[in-house]
C-alpha positions in Angstrom: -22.8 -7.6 -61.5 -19.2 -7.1 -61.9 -19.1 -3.5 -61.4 -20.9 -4.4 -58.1 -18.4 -7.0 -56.7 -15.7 -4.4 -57.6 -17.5 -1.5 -56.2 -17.8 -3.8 -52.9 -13.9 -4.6 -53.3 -13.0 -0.7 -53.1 -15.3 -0.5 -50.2 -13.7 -3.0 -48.4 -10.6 -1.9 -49.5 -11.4 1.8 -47.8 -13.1 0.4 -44.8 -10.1 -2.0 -43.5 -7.5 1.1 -45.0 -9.7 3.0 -42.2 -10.0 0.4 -39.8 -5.9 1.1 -39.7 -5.8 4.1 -39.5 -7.9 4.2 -36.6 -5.4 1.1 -35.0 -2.4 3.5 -36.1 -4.3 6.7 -34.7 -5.2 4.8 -31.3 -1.6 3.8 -30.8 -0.1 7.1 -31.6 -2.6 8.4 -29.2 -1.3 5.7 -26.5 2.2 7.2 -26.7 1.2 10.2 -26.6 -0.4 10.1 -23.4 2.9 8.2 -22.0 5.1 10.7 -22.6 2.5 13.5 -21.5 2.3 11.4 -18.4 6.2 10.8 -17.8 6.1 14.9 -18.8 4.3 15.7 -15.7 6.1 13.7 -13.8 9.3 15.5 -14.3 7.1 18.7 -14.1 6.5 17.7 -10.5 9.9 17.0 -9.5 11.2 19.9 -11.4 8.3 22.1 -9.5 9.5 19.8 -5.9 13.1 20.7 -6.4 12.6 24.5 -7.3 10.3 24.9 -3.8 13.5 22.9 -1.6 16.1 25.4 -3.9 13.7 28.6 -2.9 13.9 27.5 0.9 17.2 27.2 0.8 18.0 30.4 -0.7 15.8 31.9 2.0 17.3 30.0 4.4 20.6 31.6 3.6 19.5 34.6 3.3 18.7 34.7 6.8 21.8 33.1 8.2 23.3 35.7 5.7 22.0 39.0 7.5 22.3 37.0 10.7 26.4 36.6 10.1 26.4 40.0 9.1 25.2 41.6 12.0 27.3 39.6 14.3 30.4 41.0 12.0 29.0 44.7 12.2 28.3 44.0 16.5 32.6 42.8 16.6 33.7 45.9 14.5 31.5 48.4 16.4 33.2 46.9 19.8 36.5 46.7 17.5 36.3 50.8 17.1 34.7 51.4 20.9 38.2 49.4 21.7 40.7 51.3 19.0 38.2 54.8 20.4 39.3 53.8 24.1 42.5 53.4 23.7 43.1 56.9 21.7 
């Protein structure tokens, strides 16, 4: 009978060793998913921030070829005037 109660000792020994290991698994799993969460979160700001940066840069782009031609326009009437006046 004594090999039985310490058979049954192991056993318990093994099942609550498990039953923590589950606790420890379950919590490791519960921060996991936190910082995965908080992860996505930057993602989304990160991805928010990139969009507003990519109109922007179109945006100057624009006002870009927009100064540009308005230069090109005041030296072309620059040259008609120096052309004149030869």
């Amino acid at each position: 009978m004594e090999g039985t109660g310490g058979e049954f000792l192991s056993l318990e020994e093994k099942v609550y060793r498990t039953i923590e290991l589950l606790k420890s698994a379950r919590e490791a799993k519960a921060a996991a998913e936190k910082v995965a969460e908080r992860l996505r979160e930057q993602l989304e700001t990160v991805e928010e921030e990139l969009a507003s940066a990519k109109s922007q840069l179109i945006s100057l782009k624009k006002e870009r070829e927009e100064v540009r031609g308005r230069v090109e326009k005041m030296l072309d009437q620059m040259d008609a005037l120096v052309a004149e006046g030869e």
